[in-house]
DRENTORVEX-969564 format. One record per residue (C-alpha): residue number from 1; residue in one letter; chain; x, y, z. Coordinates in Angstrom, 2 decimals, decimal comma, padded with zeros to 5 digits. Last residue first. Example, Ala and Ser with C-alpha at 12.3 -4.5 7.8 and 13.67 -1.06 7.14 Angstrom:
! DRENTORVEX-969564
KEDREN  pos  code  unit     east    north       up
KEDREN    2     S     A   013,67  -001,06   007,14
KEDREN    1     A     A   012,30  -004,50   007,80
//
This chain:
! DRENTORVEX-969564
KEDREN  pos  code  unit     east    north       up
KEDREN  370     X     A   014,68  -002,13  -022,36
KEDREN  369     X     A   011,03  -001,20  -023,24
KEDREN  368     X     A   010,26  -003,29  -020,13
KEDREN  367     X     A   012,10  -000,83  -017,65
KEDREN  366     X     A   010,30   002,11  -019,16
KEDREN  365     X     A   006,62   000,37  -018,64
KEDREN  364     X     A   007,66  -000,96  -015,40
KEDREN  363     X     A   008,40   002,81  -013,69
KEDREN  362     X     A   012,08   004,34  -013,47
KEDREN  361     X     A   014,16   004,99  -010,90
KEDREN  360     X     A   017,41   007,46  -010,62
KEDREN  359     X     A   015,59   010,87  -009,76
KEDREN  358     X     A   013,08   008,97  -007,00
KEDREN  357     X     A   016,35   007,79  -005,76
KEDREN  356     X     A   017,57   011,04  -004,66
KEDREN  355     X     A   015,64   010,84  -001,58
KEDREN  354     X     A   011,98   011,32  -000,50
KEDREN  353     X     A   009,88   009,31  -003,37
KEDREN  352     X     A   012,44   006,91  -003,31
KEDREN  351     X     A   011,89   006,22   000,23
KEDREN  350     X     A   009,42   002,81  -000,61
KEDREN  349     X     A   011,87   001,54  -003,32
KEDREN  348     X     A   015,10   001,93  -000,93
KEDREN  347     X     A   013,82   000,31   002,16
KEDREN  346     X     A   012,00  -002,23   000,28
KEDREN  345     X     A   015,71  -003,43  -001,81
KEDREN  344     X     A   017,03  -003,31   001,78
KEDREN  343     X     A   014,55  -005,95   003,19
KEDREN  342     X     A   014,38  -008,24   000,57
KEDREN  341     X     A   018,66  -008,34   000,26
KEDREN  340     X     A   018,38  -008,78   004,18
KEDREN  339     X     A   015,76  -011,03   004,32
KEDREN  338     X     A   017,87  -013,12   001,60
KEDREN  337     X     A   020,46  -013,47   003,78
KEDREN  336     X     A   018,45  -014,22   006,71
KEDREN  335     X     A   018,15  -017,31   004,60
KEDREN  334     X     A   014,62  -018,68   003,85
KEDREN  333     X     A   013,19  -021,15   005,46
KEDREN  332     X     A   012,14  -019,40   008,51
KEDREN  331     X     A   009,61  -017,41   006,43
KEDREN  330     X     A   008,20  -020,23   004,43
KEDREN  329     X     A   007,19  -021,48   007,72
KEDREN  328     X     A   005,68  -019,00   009,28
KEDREN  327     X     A   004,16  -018,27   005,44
KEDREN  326     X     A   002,74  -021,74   005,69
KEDREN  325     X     A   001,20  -021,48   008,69
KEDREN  324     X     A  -000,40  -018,29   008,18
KEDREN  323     X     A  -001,88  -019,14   004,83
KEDREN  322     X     A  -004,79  -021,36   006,18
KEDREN  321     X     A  -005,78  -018,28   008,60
KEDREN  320     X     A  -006,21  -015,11   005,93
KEDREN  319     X     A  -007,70  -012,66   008,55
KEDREN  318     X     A  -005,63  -013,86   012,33
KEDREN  317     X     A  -007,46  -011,13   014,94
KEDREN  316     X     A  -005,68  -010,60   018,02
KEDREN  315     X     A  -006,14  -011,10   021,64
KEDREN  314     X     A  -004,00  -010,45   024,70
KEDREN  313     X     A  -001,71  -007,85   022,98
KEDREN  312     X     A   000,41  -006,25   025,82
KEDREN  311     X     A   003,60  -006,74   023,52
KEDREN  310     X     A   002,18  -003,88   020,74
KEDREN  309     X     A   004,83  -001,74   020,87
KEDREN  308     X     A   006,17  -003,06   017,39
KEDREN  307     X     A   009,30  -004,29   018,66
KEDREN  306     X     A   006,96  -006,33   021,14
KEDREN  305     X     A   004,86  -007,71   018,79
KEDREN  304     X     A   007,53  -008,71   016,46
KEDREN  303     X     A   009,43  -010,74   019,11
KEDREN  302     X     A   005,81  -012,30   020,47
KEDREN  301     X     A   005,41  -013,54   016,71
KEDREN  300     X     A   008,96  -015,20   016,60
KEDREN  299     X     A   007,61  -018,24   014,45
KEDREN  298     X     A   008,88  -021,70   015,53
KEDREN  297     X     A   005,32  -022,25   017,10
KEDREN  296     X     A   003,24  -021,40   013,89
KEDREN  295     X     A  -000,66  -021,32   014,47
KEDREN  294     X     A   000,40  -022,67   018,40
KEDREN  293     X     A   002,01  -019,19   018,99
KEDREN  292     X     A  -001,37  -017,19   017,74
KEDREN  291     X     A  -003,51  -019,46   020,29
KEDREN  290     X     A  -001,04  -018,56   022,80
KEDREN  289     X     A  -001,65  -014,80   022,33
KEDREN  288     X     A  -005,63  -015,59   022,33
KEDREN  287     X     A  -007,05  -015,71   018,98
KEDREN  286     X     A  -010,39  -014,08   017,06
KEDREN  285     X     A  -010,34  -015,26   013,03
KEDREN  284     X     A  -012,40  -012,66   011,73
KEDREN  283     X     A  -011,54  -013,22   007,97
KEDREN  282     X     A  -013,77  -015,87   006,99
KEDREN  281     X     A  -016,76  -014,27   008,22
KEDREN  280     X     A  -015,86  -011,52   006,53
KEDREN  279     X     A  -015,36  -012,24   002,99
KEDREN  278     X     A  -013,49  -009,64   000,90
KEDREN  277     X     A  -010,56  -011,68   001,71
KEDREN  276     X     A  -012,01  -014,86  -000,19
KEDREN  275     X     A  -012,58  -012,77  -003,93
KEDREN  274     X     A  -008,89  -011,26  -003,62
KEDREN  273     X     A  -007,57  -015,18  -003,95
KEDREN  272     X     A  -005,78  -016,01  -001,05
KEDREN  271     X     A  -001,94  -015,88  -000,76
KEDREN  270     X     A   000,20  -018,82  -000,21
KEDREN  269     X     A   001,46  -018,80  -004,00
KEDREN  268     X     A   001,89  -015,16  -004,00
KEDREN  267     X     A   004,72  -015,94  -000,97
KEDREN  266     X     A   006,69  -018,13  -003,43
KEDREN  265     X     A   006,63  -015,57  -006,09
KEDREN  264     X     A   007,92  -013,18  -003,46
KEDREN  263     X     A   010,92  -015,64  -002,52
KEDREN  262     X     A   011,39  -016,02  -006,75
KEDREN  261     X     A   011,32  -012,24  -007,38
KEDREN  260     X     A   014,24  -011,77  -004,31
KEDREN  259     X     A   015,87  -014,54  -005,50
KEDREN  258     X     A   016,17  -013,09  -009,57
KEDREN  257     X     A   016,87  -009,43  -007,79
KEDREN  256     X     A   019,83  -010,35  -005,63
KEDREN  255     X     A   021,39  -012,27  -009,13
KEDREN  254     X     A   021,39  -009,17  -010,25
KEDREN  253     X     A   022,20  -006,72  -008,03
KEDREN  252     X     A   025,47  -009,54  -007,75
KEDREN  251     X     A   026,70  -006,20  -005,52
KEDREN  250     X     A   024,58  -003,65  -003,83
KEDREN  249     X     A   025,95  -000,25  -003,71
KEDREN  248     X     A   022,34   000,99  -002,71
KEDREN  247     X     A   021,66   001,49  -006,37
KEDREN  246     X     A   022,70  -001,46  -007,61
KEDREN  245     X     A   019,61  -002,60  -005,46
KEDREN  244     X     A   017,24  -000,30  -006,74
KEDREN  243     X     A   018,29  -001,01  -010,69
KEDREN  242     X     A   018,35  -004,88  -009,40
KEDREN  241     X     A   014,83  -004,63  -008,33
KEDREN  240     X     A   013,77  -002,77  -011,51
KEDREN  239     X     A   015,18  -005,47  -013,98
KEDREN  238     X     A   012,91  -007,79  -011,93
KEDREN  237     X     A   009,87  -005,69  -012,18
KEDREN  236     X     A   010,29  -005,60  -016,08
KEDREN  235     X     A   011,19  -009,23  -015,97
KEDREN  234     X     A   007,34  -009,88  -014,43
KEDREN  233     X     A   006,30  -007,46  -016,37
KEDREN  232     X     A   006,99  -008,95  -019,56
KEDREN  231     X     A   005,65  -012,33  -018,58
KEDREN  230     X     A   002,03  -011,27  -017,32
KEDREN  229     X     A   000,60  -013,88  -019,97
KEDREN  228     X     A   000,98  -016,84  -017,90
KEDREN  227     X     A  -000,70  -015,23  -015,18
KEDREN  226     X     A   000,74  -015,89  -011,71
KEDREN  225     X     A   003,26  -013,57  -010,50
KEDREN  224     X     A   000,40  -010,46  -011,14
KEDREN  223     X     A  -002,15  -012,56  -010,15
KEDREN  222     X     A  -000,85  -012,25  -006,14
KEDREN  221     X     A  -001,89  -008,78  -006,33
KEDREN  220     X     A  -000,34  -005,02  -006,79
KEDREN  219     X     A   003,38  -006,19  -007,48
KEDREN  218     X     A   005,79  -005,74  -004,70
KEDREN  217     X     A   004,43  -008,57  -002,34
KEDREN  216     X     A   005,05  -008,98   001,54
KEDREN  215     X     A   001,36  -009,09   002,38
KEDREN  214     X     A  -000,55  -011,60   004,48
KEDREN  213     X     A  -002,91  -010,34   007,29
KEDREN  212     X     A  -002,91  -009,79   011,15
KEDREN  211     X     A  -004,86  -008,19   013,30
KEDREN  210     X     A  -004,72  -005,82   016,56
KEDREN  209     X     A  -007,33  -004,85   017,97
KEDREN  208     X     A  -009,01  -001,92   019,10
KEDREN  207     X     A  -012,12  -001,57   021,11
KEDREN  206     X     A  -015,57  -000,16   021,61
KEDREN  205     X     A  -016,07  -001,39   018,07
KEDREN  204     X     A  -016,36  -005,15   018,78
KEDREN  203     X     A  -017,48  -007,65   015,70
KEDREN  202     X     A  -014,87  -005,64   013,22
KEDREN  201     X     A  -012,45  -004,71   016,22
KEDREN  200     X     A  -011,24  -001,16   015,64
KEDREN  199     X     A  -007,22  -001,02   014,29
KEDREN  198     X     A  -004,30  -002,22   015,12
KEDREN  197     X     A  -002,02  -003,54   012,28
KEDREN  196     X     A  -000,50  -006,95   011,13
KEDREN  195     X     A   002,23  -007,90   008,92
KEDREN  194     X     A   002,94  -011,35   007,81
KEDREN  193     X     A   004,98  -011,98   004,52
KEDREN  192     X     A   007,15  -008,63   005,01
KEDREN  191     X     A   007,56  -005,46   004,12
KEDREN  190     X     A   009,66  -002,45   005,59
KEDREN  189     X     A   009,04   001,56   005,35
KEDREN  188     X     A   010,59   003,02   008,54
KEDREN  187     X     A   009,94   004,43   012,23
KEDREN  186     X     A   006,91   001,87   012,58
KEDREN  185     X     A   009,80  -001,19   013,31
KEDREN  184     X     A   008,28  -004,38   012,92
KEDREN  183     X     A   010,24  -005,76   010,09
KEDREN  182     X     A   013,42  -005,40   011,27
KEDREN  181     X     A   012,43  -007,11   014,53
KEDREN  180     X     A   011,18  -009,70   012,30
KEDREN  179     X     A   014,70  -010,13   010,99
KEDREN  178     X     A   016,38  -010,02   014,54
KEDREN  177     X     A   014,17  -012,73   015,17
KEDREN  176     X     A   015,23  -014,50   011,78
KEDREN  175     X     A   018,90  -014,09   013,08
KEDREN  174     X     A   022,11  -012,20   011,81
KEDREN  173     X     A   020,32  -008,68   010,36
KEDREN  172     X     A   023,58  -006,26   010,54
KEDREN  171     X     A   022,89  -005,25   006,95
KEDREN  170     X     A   019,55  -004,10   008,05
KEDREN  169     X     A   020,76  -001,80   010,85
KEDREN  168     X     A   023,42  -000,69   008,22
KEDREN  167     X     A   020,71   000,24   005,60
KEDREN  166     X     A   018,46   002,06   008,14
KEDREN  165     X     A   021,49   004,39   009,29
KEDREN  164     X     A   022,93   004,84   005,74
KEDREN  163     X     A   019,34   006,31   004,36
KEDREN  162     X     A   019,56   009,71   005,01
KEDREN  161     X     A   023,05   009,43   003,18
KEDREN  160     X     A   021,45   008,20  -000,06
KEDREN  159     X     A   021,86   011,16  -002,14
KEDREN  158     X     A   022,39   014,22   000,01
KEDREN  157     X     A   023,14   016,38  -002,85
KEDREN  156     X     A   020,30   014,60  -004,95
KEDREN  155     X     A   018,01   015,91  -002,18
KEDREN  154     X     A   019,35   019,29  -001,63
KEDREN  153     X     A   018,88   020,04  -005,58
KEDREN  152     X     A   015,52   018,33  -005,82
KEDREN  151     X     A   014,01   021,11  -003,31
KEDREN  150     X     A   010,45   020,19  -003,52
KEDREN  149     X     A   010,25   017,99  -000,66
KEDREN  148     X     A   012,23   021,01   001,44
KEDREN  147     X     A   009,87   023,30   000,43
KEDREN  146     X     A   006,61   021,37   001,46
KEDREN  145     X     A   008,65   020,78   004,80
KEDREN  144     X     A   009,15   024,15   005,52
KEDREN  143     X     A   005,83   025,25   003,94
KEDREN  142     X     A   004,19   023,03   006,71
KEDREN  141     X     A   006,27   024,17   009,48
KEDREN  140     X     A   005,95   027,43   008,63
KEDREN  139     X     A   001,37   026,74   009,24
KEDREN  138     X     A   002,01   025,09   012,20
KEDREN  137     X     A   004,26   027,96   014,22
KEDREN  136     X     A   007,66   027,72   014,74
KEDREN  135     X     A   008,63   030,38   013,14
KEDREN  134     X     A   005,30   032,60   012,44
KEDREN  133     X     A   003,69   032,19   009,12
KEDREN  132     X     A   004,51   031,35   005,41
KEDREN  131     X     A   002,10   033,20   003,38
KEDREN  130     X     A   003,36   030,90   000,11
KEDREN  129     X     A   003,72   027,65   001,83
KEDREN  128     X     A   000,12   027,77   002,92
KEDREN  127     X     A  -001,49   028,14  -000,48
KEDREN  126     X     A   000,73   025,71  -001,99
KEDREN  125     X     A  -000,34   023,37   001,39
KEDREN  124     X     A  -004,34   024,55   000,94
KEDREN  123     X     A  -003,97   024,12  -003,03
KEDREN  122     X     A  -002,36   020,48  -002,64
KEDREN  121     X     A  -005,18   019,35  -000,03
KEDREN  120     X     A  -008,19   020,02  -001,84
KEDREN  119     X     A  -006,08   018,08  -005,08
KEDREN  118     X     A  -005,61   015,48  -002,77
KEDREN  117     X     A  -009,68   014,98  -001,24
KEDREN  116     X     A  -010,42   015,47  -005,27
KEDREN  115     X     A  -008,54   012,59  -006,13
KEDREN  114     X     A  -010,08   010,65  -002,59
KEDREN  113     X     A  -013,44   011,56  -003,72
KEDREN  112     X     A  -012,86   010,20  -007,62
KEDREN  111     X     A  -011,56   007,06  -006,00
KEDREN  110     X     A  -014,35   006,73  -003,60
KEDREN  109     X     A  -017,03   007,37  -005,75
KEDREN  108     X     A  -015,39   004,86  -008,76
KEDREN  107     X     A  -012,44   004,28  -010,38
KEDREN  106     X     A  -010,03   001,13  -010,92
KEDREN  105     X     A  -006,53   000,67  -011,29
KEDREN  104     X     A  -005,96   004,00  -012,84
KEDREN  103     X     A  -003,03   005,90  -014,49
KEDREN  102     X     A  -005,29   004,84  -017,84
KEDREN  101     X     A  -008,13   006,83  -016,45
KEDREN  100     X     A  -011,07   003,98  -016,08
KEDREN   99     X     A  -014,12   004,66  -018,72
KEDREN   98     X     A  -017,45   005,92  -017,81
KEDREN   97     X     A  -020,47   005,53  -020,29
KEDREN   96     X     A  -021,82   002,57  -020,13
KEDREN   95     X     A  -021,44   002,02  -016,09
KEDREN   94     X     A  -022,29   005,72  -015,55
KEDREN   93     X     A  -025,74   005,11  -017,68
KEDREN   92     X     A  -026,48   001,24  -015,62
KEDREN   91     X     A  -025,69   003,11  -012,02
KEDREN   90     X     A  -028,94   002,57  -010,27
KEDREN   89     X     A  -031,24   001,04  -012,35
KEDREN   88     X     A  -028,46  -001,15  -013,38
KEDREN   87     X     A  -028,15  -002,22  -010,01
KEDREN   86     X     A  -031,37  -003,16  -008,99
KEDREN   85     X     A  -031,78  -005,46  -011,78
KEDREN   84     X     A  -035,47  -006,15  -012,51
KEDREN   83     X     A  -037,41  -004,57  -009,58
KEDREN   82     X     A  -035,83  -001,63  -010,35
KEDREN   81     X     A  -037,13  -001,46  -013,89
KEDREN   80     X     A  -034,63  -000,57  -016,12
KEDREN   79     X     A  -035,09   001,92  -018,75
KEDREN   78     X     A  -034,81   004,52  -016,35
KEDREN   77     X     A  -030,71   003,76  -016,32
KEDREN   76     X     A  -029,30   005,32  -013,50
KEDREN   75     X     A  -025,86   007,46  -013,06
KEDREN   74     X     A  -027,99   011,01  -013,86
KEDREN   73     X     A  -029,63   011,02  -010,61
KEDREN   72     X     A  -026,61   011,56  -008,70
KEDREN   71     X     A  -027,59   011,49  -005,04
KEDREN   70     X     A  -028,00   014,09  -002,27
KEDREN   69     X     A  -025,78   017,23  -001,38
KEDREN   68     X     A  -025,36   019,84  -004,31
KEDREN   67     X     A  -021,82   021,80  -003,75
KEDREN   66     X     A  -020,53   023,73  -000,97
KEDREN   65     X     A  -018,18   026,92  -001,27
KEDREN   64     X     A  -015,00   027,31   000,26
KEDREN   63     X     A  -012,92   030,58   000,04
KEDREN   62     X     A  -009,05   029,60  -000,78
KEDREN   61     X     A  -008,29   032,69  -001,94
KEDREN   60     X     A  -010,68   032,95  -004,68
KEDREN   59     X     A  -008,09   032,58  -007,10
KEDREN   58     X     A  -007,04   029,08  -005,49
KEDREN   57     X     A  -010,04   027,55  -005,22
KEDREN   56     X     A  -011,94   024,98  -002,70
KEDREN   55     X     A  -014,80   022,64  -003,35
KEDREN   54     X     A  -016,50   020,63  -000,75
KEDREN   53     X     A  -018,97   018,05  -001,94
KEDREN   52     X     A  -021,22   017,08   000,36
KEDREN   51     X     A  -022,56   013,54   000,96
KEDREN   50     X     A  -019,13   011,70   002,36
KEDREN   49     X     A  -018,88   014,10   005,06
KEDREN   48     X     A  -016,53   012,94   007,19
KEDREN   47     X     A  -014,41   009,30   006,97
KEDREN   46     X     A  -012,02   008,36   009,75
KEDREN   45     X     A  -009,20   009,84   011,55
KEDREN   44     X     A  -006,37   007,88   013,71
KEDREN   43     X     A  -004,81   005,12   011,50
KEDREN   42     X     A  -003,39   002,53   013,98
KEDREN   41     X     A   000,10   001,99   013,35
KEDREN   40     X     A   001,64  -000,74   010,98
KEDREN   39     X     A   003,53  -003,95   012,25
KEDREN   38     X     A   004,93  -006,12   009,44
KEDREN   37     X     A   005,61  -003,43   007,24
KEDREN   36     X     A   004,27  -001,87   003,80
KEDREN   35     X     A   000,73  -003,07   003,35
KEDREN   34     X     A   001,89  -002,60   000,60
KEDREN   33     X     A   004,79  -001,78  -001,35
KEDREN   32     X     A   005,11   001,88  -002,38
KEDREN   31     X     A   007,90   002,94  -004,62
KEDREN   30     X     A   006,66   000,46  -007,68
KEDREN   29     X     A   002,87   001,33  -006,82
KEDREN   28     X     A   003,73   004,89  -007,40
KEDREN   27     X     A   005,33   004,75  -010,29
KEDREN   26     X     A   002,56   002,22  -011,96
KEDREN   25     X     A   002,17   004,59  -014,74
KEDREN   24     X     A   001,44   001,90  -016,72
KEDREN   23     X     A   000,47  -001,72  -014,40
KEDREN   22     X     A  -002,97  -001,82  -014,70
KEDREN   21     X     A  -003,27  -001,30  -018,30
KEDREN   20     X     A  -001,36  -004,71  -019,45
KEDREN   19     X     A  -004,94  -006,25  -017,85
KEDREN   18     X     A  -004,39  -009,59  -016,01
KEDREN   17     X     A  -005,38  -008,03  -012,80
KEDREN   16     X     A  -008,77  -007,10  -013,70
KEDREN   15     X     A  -009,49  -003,36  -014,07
KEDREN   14     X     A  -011,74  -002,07  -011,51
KEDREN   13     X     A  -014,98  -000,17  -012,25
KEDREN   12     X     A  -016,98   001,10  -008,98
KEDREN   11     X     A  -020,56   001,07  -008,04
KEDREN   10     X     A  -021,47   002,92  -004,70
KEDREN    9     X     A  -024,59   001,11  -002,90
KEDREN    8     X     A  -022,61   000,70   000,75
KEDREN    7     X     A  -020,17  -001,92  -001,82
KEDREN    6     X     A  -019,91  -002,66  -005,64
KEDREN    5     X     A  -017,18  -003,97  -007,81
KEDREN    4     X     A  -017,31  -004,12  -011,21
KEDREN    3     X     A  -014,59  -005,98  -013,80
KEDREN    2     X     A  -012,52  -004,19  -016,69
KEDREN    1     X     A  -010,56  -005,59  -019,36
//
């Protein structure tokens, strides 16, 4: 089942979340929970170019050339009249005749620009890794850690050892403020049901701010614990947070996993519906510090803020208000205990993909076959 999206006049197709599809080949969803911690840094960059098409190859030794600039033509339907529907006149032929890659949530311009974006990037690190370059120097530091990724001998012989230091700081979790400490640290991959991020203010951008949104969910969307038909990956996720935990040396990996499924379950609840955070009005919700404290006074927001570097806050932006409330408070209900077992199985499914765990995990269609 497929849905479209448009936005800025590009037209993408998006599967909806109750579609088996979304979730095969789901690897890197699995290993990647999002938004990923409770305090995120500011992303520095931004987007260049977005009307040329820059295409790089290898056998021509990494010589640029520059493709057509302007708009795709072809993607309209000329049997529409533009005064009719708009849209279709625009994209009607690449809506009827596009279909979503099945390793694909949804595909559009900026999907297909940010596949070719990585495959630019691949062929200028391979590229770079094999001329080497002066110790010390950008371009060996690049093939030294390209190398090193790709060196799956050195990683399984390390197994989980880079990890020890994170997994004892987590075991040693006692309070819920050391908890959201945990959770705000930018040095390693953590989740949690509140997270926030600095960025430029939507209404004021001569400034950052910093904002604050739900999250805390391994699946893609709060749908996915919903649906009465989204069953079998619901126990296929759950069978994959006790493989992670075991693991880590985890004991009762099993019983770890049900809670852990049933706390995020209970966060889904409090999340809004996909539709509602696209709306912006709604999500610029503009408080003072003590404005944020009287949202949830029991919550240890000026803890996290702090461990995050971001103490001299004076303003920040709440997106998804209603639901801060009760995830404050669904937060302090639950055991530190369970923090801890939440906490660990995220550091371990989010570093897979640099330790010997990415060897020793498998995706939700493999784990549901079991």
């Amino acid at each position: 089942m497929e849905r479209l999206t448009a936005s800025f006049g590009l037209v993408a197709k998006q599967r909806r979340h109750d579609d088996p599809a979304t979730l095969e080949g789901s690897h890197a969803q699995l290993h990647s929970p999002r938004p990923g911690r409770f305090f995120a840094r500011a992303r520095r960059g931004g987007l260049r170019n977005w009307y040329g098409r820059r295409q790089r190859s290898a056998s021509s030794g990494g010589s640029a050339a520059i493709g057509a600039y302007g708009l795709d033509l072809t993607a309209g339907d000329p049997s529409v009249q533009p005064g009719n529907d708009f849209f279709r006149y625009c994209n009607g032929r690449w809506l009827d005749t596009t279909e979503i890659p099945s390793d694909q949530r949804s595909w559009g311009t900026f999907v297909i620009l940010a596949e070719k974006a990585s495959q630019d990037q691949r062929v200028i690190i391979e590229e770079t890794a094999l001329a080497g370059g002066a110790p010390g120097s950008a371009q060996q530091r690049i093939a030294a850690t390209y190398n090193a990724y790709l060196n799956t001998d050195a990683i399984n012989a390390r197994g989980l050892a880079p990890l020890q230091e994170d997994l004892a700081s987590i075991a040693a979790l006692r309070t819920h403020e050391d908890v959201i400490r945990s959770m705000a640290r930018n040095d390693i991959p953590t989740n949690g049901p509140i997270v926030a991020f600095a960025g430029l203010d939507a209404r004021n951008p001569q400034r950052y701010v910093v904002s604050f949104t739900h999250a805390g969910l391994g699946l893609p969307e709060r749908e996915y614990y919903r649906r009465a038909d989204g069953e079998a990956n619901r126990v296929a996720y759950v069978a994959y947070i006790e493989q992670v935990l075991t693991l880590a040396g985890q004991s009762n990996g099993a019983a770890k996993a049900r809670s852990i499924m049933a706390l995020e379950t209970q966060i889904a609840r409090l999340h809004w519906p996909v539709a509602d955070r696209r709306q912006r009005d709604r999500t610029y919700n503009l408080k003072t510090r003590a404005e944020l404290r009287a949202i949830a006074p029991n919550f240890p927001w000026d803890a996290g803020l702090e461990a995050a570097g971001m103490g001299e806050a004076t303003e920040v932006v709440v997106r998804e208000l209603s639901a801060m409330a009760p995830l404050a408070q669904l937060f302090l209900a639950t055991p530190v205990s369970t923090w801890r077992d939440y906490l660990t199985y995220n550091l371990i499914s989010s570093s897979a993909v640099y330790s010997q765990a990415r060897s020793m995990t498998r995706t939700l269609p493999s784990l549901a076959a079991r």
